[in-house]
DRENDO-1510 file (C-alpha; in Angstrom, 1 decimal, always signed):
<recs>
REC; n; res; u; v; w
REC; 1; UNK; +118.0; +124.2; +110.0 .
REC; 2; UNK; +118.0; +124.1; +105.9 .
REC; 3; UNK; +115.7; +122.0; +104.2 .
REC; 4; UNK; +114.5; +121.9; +100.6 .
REC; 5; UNK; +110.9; +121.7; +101.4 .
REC; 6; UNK; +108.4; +122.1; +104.4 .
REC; 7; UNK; +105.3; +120.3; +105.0 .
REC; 8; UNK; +103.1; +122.6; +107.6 .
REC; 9; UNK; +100.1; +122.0; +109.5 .
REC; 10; UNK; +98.9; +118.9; +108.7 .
REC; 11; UNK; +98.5; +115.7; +110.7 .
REC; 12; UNK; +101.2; +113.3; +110.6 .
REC; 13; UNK; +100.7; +109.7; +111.0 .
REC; 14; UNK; +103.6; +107.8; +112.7 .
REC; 15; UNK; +103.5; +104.5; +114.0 .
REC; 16; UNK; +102.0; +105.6; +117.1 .
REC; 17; UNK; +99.0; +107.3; +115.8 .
REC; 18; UNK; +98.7; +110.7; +113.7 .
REC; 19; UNK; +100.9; +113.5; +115.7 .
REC; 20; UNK; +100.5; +117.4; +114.9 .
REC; 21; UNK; +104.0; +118.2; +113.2 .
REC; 22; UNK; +105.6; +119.8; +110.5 .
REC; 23; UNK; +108.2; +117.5; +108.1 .
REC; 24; UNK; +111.2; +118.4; +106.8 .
REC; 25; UNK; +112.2; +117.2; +103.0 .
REC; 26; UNK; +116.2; +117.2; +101.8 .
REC; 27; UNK; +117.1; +115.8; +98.9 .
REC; 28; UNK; +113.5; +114.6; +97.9 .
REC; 29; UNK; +114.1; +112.8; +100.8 .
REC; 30; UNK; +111.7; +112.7; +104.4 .
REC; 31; UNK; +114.8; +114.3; +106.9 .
REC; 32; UNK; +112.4; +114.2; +110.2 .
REC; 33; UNK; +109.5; +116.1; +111.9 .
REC; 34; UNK; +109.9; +119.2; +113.5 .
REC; 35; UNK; +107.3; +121.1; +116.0 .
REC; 36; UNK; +105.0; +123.1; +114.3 .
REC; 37; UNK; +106.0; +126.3; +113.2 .
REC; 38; UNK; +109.8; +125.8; +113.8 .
REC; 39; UNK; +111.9; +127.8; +112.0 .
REC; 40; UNK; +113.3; +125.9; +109.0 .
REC; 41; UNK; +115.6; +127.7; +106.2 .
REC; 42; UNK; +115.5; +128.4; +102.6 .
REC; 43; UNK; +112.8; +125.9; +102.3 .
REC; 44; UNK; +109.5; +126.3; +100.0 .
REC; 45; UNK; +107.0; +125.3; +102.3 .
REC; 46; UNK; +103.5; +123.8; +101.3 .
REC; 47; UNK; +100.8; +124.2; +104.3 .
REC; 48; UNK; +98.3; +121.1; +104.7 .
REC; 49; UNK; +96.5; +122.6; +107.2 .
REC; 50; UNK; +93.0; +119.9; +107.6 .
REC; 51; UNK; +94.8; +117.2; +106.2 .
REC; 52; UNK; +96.9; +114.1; +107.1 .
REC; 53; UNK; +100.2; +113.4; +105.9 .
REC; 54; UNK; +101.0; +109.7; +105.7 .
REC; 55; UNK; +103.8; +107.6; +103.7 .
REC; 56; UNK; +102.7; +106.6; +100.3 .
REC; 57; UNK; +100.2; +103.8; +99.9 .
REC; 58; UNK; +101.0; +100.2; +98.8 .
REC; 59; UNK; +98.5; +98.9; +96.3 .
REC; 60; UNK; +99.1; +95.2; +96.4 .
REC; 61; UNK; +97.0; +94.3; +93.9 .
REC; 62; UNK; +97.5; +96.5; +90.5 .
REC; 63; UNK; +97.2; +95.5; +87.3 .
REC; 64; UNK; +99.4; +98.1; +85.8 .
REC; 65; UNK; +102.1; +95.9; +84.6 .
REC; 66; UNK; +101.6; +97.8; +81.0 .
REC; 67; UNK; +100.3; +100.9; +82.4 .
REC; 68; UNK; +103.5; +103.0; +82.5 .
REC; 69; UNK; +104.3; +102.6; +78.9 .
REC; 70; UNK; +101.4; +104.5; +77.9 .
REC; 71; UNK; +101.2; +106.8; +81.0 .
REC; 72; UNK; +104.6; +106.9; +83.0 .
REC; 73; UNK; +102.6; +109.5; +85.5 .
REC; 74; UNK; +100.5; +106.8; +86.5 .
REC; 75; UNK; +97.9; +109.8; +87.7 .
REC; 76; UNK; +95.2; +107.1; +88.6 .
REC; 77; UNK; +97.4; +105.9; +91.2 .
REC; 78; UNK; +99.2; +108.6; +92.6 .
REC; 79; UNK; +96.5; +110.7; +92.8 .
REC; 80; UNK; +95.0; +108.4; +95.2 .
REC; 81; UNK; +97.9; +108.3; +97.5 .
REC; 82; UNK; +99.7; +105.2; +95.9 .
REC; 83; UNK; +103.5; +105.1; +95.6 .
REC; 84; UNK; +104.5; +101.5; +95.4 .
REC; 85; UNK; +102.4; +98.8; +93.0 .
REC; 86; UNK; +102.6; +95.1; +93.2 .
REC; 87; UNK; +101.9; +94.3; +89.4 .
REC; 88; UNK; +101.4; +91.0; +87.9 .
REC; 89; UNK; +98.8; +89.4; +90.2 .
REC; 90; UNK; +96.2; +86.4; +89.8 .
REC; 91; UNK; +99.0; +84.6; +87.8 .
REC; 92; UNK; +98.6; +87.1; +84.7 .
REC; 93; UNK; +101.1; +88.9; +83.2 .
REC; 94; UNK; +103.2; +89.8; +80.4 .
REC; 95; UNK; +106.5; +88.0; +80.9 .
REC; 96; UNK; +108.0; +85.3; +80.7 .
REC; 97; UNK; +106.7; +84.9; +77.3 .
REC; 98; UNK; +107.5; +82.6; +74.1 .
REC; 99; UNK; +107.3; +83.6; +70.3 .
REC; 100; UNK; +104.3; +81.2; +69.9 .
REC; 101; UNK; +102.3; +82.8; +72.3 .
REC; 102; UNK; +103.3; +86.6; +72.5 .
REC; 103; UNK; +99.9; +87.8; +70.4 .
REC; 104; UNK; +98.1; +85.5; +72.1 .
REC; 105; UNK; +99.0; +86.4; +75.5 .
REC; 106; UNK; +98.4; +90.2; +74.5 .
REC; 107; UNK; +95.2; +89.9; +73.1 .
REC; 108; UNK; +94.6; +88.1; +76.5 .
REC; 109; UNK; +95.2; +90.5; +78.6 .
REC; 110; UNK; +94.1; +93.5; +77.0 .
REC; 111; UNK; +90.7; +93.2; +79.1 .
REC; 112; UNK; +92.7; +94.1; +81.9 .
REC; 113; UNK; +96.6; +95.6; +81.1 .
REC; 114; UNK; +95.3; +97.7; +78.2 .
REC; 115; UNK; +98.3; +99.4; +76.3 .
REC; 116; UNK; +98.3; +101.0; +72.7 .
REC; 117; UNK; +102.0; +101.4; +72.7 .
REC; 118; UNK; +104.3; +99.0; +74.2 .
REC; 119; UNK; +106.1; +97.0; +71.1 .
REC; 120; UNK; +106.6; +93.3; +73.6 .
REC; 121; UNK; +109.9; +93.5; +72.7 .
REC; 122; UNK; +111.1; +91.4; +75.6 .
REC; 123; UNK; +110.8; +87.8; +76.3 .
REC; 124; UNK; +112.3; +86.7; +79.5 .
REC; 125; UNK; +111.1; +88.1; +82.5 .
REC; 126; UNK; +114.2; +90.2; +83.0 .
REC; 127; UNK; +114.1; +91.9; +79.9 .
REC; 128; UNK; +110.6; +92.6; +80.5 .
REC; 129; UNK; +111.9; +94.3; +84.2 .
REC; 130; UNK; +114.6; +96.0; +82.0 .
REC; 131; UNK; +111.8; +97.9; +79.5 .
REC; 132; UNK; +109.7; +98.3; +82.4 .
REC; 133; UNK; +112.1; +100.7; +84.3 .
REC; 134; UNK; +112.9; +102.1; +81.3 .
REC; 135; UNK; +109.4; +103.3; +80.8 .
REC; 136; UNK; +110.3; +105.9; +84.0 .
REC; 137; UNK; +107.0; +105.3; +86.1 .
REC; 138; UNK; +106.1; +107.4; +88.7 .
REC; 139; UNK; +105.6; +104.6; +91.0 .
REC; 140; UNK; +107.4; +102.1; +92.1 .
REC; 141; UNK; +106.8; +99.0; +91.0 .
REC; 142; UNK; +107.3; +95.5; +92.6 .
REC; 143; UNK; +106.5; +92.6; +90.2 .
REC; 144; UNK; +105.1; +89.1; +90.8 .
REC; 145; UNK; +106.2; +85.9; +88.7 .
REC; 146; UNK; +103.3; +84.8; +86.8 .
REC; 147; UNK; +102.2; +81.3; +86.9 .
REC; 148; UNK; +100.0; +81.2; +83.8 .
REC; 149; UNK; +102.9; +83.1; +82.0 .
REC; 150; UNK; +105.2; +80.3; +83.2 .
REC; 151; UNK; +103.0; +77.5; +82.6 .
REC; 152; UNK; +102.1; +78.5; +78.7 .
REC; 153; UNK; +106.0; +78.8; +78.0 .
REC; 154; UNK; +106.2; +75.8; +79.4 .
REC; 155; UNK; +103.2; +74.0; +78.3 .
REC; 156; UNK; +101.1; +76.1; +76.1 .
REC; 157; UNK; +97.3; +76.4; +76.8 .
REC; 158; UNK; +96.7; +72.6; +77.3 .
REC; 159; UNK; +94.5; +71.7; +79.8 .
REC; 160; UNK; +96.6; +69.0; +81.8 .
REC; 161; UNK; +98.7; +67.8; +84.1 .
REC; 162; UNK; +102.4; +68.3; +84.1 .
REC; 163; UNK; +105.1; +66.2; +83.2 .
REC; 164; UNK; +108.3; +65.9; +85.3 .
REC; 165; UNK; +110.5; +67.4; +83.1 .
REC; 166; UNK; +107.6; +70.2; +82.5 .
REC; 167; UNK; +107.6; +70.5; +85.8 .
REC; 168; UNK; +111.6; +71.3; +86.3 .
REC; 169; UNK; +111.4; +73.6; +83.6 .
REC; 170; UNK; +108.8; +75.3; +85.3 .
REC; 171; UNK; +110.9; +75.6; +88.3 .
REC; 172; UNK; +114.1; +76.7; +86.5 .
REC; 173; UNK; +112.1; +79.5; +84.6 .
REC; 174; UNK; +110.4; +80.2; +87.9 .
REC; 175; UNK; +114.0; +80.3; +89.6 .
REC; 176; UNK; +114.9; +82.8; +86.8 .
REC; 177; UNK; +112.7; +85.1; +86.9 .
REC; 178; UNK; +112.6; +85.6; +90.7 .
REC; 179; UNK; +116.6; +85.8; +90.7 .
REC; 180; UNK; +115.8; +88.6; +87.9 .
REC; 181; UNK; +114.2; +90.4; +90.6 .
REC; 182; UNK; +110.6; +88.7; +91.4 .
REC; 183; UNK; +109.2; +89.4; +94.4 .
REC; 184; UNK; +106.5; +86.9; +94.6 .
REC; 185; UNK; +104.8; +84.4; +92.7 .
REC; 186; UNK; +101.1; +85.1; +91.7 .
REC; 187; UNK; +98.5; +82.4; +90.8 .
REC; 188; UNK; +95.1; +83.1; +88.9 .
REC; 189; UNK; +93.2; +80.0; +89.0 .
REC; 190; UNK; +90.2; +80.8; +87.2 .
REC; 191; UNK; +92.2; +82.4; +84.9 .
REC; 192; UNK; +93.7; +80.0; +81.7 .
REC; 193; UNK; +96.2; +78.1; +81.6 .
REC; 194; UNK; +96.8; +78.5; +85.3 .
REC; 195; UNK; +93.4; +77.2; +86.6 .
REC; 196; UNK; +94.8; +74.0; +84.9 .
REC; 197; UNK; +97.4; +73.9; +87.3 .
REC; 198; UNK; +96.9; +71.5; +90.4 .
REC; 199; UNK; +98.8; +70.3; +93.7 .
REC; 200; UNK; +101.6; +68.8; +92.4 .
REC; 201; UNK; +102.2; +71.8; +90.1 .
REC; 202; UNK; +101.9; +74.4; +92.9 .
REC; 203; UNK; +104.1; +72.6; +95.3 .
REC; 204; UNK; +106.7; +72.5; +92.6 .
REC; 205; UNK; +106.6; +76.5; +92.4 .
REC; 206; UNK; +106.0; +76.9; +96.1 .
REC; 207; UNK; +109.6; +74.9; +96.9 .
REC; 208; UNK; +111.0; +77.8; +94.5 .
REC; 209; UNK; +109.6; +80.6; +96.3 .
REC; 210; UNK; +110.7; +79.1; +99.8 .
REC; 211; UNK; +114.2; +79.1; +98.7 .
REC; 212; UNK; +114.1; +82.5; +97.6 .
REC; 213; UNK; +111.9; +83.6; +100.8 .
REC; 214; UNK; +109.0; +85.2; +99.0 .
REC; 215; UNK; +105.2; +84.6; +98.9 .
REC; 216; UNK; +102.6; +82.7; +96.8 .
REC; 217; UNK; +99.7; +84.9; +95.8 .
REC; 218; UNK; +96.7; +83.2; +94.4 .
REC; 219; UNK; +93.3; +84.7; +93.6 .
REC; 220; UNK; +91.8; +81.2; +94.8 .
REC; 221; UNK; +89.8; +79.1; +92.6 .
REC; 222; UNK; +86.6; +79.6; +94.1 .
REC; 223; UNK; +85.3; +82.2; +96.6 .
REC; 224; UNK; +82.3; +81.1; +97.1 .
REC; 225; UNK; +80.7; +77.8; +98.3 .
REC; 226; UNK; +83.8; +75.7; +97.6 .
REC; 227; UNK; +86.0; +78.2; +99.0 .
REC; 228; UNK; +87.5; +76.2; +102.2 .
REC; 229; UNK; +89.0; +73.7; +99.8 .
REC; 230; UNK; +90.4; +76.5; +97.4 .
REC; 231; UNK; +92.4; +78.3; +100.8 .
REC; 232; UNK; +93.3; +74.6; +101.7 .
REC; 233; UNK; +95.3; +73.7; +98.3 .
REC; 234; UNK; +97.5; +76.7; +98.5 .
REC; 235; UNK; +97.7; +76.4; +102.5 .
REC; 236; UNK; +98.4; +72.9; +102.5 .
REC; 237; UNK; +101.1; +73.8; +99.4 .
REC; 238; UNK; +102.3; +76.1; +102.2 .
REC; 239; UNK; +102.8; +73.8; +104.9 .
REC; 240; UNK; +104.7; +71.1; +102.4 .
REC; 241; UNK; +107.3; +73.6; +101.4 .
REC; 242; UNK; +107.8; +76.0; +104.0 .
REC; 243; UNK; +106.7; +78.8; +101.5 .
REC; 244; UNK; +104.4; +82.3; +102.5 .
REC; 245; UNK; +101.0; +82.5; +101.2 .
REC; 246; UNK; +99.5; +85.9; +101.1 .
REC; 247; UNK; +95.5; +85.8; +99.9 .
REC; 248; UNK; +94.5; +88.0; +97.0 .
REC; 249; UNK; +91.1; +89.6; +98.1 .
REC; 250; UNK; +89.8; +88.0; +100.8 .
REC; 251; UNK; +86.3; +87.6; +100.5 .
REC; 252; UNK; +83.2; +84.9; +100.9 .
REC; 253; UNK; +80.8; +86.1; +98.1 .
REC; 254; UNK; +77.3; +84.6; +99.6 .
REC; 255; UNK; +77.3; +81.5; +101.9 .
REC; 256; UNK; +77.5; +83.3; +105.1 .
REC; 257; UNK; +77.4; +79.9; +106.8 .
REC; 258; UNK; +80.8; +79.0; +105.8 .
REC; 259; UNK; +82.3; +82.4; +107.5 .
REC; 260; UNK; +83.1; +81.3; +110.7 .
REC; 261; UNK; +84.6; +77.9; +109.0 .
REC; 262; UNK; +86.4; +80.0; +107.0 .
REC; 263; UNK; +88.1; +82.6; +109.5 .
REC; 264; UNK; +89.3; +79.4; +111.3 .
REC; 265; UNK; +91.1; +77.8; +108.6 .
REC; 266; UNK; +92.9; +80.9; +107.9 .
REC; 267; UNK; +93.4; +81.4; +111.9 .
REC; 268; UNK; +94.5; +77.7; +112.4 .
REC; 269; UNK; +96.8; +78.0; +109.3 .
REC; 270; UNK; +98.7; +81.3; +110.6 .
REC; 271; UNK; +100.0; +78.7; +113.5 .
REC; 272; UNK; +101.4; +76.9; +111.2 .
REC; 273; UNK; +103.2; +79.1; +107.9 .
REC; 274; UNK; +103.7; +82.7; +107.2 .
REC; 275; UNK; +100.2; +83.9; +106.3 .
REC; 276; UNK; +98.8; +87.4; +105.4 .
REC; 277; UNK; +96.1; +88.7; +103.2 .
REC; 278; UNK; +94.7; +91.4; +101.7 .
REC; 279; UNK; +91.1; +92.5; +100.9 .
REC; 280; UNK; +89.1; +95.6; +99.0 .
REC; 281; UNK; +86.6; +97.6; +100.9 .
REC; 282; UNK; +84.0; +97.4; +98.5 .
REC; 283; UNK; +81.1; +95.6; +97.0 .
REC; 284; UNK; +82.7; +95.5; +93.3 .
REC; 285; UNK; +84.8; +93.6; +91.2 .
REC; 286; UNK; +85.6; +92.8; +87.6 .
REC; 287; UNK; +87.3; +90.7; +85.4 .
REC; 288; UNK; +87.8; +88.9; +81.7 .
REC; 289; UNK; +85.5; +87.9; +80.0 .
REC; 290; UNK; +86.7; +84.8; +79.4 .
REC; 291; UNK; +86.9; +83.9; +83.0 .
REC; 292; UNK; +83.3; +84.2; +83.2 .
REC; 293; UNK; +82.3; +81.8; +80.6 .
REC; 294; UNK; +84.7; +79.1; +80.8 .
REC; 295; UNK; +87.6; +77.8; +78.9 .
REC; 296; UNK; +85.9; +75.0; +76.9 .
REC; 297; UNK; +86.3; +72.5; +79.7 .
REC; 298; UNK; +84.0; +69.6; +80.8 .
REC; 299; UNK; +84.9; +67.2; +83.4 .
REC; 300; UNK; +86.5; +63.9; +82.2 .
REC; 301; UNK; +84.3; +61.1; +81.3 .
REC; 302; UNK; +81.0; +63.5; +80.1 .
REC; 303; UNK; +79.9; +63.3; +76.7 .
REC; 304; UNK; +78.7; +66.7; +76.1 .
REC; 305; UNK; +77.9; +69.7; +78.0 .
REC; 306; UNK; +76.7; +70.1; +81.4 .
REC; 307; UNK; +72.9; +70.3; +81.4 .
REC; 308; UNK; +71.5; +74.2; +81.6 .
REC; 309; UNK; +75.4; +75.1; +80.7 .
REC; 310; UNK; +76.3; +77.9; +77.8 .
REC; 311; UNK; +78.8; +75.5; +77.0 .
REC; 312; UNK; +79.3; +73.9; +73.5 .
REC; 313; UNK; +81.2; +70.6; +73.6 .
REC; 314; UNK; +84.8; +71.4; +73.2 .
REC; 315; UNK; +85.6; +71.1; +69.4 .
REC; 316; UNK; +89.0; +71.8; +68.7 .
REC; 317; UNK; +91.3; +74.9; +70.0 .
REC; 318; UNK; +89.9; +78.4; +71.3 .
REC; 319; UNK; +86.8; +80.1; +72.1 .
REC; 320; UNK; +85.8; +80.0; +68.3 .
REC; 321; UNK; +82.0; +77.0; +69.2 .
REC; 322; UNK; +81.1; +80.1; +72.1 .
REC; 323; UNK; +82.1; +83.6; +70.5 .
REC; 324; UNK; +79.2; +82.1; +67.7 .
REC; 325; UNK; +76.9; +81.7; +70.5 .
REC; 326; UNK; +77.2; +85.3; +71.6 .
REC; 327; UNK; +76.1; +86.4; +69.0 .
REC; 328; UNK; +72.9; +85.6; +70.2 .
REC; 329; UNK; +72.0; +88.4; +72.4 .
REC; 330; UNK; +69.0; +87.5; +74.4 .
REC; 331; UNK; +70.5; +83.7; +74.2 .
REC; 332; UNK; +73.4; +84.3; +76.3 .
REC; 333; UNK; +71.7; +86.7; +78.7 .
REC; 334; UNK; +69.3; +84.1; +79.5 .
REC; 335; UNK; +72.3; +81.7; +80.0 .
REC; 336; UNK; +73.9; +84.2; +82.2 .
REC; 337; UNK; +70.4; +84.6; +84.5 .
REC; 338; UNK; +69.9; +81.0; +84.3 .
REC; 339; UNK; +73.8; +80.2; +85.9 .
REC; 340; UNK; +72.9; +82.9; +88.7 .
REC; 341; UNK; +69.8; +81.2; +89.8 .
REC; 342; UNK; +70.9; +77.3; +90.1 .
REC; 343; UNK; +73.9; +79.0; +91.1 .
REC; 344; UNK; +75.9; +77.4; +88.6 .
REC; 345; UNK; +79.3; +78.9; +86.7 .
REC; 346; UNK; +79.7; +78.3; +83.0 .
REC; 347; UNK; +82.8; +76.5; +82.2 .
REC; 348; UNK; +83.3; +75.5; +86.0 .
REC; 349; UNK; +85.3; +72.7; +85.1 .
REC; 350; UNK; +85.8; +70.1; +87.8 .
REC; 351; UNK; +83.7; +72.3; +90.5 .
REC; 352; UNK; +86.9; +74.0; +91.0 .
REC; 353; UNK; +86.3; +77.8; +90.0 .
REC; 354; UNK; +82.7; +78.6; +90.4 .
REC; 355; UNK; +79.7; +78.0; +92.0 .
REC; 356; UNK; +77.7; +80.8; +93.0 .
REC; 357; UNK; +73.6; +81.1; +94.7 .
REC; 358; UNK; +71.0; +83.2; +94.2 .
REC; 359; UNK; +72.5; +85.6; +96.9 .
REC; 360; UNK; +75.5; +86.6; +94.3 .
REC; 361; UNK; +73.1; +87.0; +91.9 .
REC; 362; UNK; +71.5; +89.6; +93.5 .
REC; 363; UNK; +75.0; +90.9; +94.4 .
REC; 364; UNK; +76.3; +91.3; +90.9 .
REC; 365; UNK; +72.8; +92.7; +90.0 .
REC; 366; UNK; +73.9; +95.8; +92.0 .
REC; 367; UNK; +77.3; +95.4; +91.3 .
REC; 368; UNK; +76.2; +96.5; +87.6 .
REC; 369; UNK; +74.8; +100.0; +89.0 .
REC; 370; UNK; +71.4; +99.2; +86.5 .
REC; 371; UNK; +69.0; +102.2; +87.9 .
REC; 372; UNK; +65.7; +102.6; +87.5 .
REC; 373; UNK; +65.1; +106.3; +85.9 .
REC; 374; UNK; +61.4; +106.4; +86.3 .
REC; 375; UNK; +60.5; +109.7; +87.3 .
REC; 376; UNK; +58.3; +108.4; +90.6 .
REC; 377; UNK; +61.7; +106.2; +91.7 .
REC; 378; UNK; +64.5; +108.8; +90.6 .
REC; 379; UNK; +67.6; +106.7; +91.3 .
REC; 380; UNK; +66.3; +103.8; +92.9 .
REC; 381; UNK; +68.6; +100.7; +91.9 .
REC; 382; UNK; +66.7; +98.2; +89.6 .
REC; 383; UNK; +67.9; +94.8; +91.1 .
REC; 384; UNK; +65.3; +92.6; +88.9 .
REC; 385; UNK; +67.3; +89.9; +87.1 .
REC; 386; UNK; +66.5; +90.2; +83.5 .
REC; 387; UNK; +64.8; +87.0; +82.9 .
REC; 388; UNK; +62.3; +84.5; +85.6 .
REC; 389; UNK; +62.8; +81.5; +86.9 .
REC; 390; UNK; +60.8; +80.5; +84.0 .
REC; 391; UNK; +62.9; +81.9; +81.3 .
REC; 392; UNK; +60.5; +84.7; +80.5 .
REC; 393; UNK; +62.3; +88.3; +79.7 .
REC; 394; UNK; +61.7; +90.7; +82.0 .
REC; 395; UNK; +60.9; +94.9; +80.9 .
REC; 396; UNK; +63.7; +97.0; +81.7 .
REC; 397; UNK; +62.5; +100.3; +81.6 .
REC; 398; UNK; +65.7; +101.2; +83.7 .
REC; 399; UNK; +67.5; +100.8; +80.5 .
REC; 400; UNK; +64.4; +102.2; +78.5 .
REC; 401; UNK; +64.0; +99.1; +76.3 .
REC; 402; UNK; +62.1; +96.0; +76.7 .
REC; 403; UNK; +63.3; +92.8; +76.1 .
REC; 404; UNK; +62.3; +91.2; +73.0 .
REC; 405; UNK; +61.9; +87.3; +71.5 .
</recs>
């Protein structure tokens, strides 16, 4: 037998299990397993002898929709195992996109889809698959269709609801860009304009992505205490319009009551559509700023702020009444400490993206790796929030300061 490569002594996982075998490569290609130490000819042969041998991995949530341009290696992920990347999740991404909004939507997204050398030349979605493959990355990569990119072509940033003829447009641009060569449609809805998106809206894109046969993917609006009704919007969209759903991280952050309620929605709902999800094995997560503090909403009908919020009242267009406000340091810290304890989101709109107890707080206080280098506790982690119930600043002498009026 002639081969161009041999993979020796490792274990091989099949769908039965890992097997001892050696694999056979033609044509960059897997040909088939052979026995160990079978004679194979004129092959280079690489021994893996204590290791396993698997396809590549499928990272279904990536946000390397930029990534390529910059490094086509992609070394991150293929050093890790990864061969296949569904980009464009939680509704973000960089096509479709409109003149009006290109700088916008790059400065946007730099938080997470950092790139120093792509020129946005493109502005459907197609041309944007066109320049991707272009780039040559070293992974494949399988693209969602962007709700919030839709939605701010279609609608700009505003924060309501569609009109009908908004709506069809949605569905025609939607349409496009999965005949372009879509594979799913991805929602962010704590992520603007998105997160302004509601029922009628979703059902509209869900009908879309029935007809084509391919899945919604939200990160829900809230994973936390109001998470039942976030699964149910997208679940019930589902049901309506025969579409898939597949969950973006899975998770409950706190509220361990609502667990079991929680695993039987999603059981009960598999009866009834196409349901999968995915989830990371790890205490960790990150995202934009922004999404954090809010989008200058309020719920209808209130004056002013929400009381204890480090909201301003909306005045006019942009972040401009809040980035002011961060410029007071120990200001916004205290804001921060004061959401995690009445467990409280800034900017949480209509309860829709955000509450979280006094367990998360703990959570994300370990999530931020703060260590106490004393040289009695070498290493212990430093989970102290930084201010008191009271308000009072705490000393940090993990991070060798103390916090000052």
């Amino acid at each position: 037998m002639a081969a161009d490569l041999v993979i020796r002594g490792a274990d091989v996982h099949t769908p039965s299990g890992f097997i001892p075998a050696d694999v056979v490569v033609i044509d960059g290609r897997v040909d088939g397993l052979v026995s160990r130490g079978a004679t194979v000819a004129d092959a280079e042969t690489v021994y893996g002898d204590g290791c396993w041998l698997t396809p590549g991995f499928i990272d279904l949530h990536a946000h390397s929709a930029l990534r390529s341009f910059d490094e086509p290696q992609m070394a991150a992920k293929v050093s890790q195992g990864f061969t296949t990347q569904l980009i464009c999740p939680d509704g973000l991404g960089p096509a479709p996109v409109d003149d009006a909004h290109v700088a916008a939507r790059r400065d946007y997204l730099a938080g997470l889809e950092p790139s120093s050398l792509v020129a946005w030349s493109w502005r459907s979605f197609d041309q944007y698959l066109s320049v991707l493959d272009a780039s040559a990355p070293a992974t494949d990569l399988i693209s969602c269709v962007p709700h919030s990119a839709i939605r701010q072509v279609v609608m700009g940033d505003g924060d309501r609801d569609a009109t009908g003829e908004e709506l069809r447009q949605m569905q025609a641009l939607t349409d496009a860009s999965l005949a372009a060569g879509g594979a799913a449609v991805s929602f962010g809805m704590i992520y603007a304009p998105g997160m302004y998106g509601r029922g009628r809206e979703l059902r509209a894109l869900a009908s879309v992505a029935a007809k084509y046969g391919v899945p919604l993917v939200p990160h829900v609006r809230n994973e936390a205490s109001e998470s039942l009704a976030a699964m149910s919007e997208f679940i019930d969209a589902c049901r309506e319009t025969g579409a898939r759903l597949h969950i973006s991280h899975l998770k409950l952050i706190g509220n361990e009551d609502l667990l079991n309620q929680l695993l039987g929605l999603l059981e009960a709902a598999a009866t009834q559509i196409d349901l999968t999800v995915d989830q990371y094995p790890y205490g960790a997560g990150s995202t934009l700023l922004t999404a954090l503090l809010g989008h200058g909403r309020r719920p209808r009908g209130r004056a002013g702020p929400r009381p204890g919020s480090c909201r301003a009242p909306r005045t006019g267009r942009g972040h401009a009444p809040r980035a002011a406000r961060l410029g007071e340091p120990l200001r916004f810290l205290r804001c921060r400490e004061r959401n995690h304890h009445s467990g409280h989101r800034p900017g949480r709109g209509r309860r829709a993206h955000g509450r979280r107890g006094r367990r998360d707080a703990q959570v994300r206080t370990r999530r931020c790796g703060r260590r106490d280098l004393r040289p009695d506790k070498p290493g212990r982690r430093d989970d102290r929030p930084l201010f008191d119930r009271a308000g009072r600043p705490r000393d940090l002498p993990a991070f060798g300061i103390a916090a000052r009026q």
